[in-house]
Each structure stands twice: as structure tokens, then as C-alpha cells.
N, C-alpha and C positions, 0 to 999 in steps of 0.2 A: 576244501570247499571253495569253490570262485567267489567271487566278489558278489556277482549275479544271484547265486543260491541262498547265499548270506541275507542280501536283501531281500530274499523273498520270506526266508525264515523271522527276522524281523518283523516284517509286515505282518504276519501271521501269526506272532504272538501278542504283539499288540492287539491284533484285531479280538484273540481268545479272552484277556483279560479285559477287555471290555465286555464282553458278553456279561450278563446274570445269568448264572444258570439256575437259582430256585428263583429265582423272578421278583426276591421281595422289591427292589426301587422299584418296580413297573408296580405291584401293588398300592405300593407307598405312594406313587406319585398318580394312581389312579384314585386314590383317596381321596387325596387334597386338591387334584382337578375339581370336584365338585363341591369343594366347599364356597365358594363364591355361589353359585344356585342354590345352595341351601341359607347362604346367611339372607340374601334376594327374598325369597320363598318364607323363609321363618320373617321376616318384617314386613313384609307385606300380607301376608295371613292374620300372624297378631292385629297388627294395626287396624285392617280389615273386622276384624272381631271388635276390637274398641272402639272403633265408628260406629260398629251395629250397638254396642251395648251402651257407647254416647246416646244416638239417635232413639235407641226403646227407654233408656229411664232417666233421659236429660241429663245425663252427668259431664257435660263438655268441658274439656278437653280432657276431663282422667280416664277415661277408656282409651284413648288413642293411645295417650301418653303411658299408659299401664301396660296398654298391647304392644307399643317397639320399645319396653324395659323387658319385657317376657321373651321376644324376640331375639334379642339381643343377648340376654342369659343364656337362650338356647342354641345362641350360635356359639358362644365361648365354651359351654362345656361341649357340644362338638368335636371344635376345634382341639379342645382338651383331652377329647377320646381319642381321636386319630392321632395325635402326638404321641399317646403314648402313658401322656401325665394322667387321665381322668380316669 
């Protein structure tokens, strides 16, 4: 085998064991791309909700404060599902 073929064979096994072929890391790391939107999303919803429920039965600031505690819970066990652990 020349020098030439050698290197190319190299080349081209390296390139094969980078592939995934059942695709989990692209899975996996399509998962966790979107955890940053959902922790966004779940605290600004909550919080959102505890303004409205400040604002109709006077309770300032434990609505708010109750809505990014809920917010927050719901983005760790998330977080805790995609891992694996939850």
C-alpha cells in the first residue's frame, strides 16, 4: 500500500467513527438545545400568572414570587427528565 492510499484509508476511518449511526447524541443534544426556551418560557408564564393572581386578589408580591418558585421547579425536573435522572 503507498504512502498515498494509507492516508487516505486514515482519513476515512476516522471520518466513519465520527459518524452516529443510530443518531442518539443528535437526539440528545436536540433535547437539551431547547432547554434554555423552556426555562425562558416556564418563568415568564408562571410569573405572568402571579401578577394576574397579585393584581385580582391583592396579594403583592406572593403571586409573583409563588409563579418563578413553580417556574423554576418546572424547569429542574425537566431538566431532570432529559438527563435521564427524573
Amino acid at each position: 500500500m503507498t504512502e498515498e492510499n494509507a492516508e487516505q484509508k486514515r482519513s476515512k476511518d476516522s471520518a466513519d467513527s465520527a459518524k452516529d449511526p443510530s443518531g442518539v447524541e443528535l437526539k440528545r443534544s436536540a433535547g437539551w438545545s431547547t432547554i434554555g426556551l423552556q426555562m425562558v418560557l416556564a418563568f415568564v408564564i408562571f410569573a405572568w400568572v402571579g401578577q394576574w393572581i397579585d393584581s385580582r386578589y391583592e396579594t403583592d408580591p406572593w403571586g409573583v414570587l409563588g409563579g418563578c418558585l413553580l417556574g423554576f421547579i418546572s424547569v429542574i425536573i425537566e431538566a431532570l427528565k432529559e438527563s435521564g435522572r427524573g
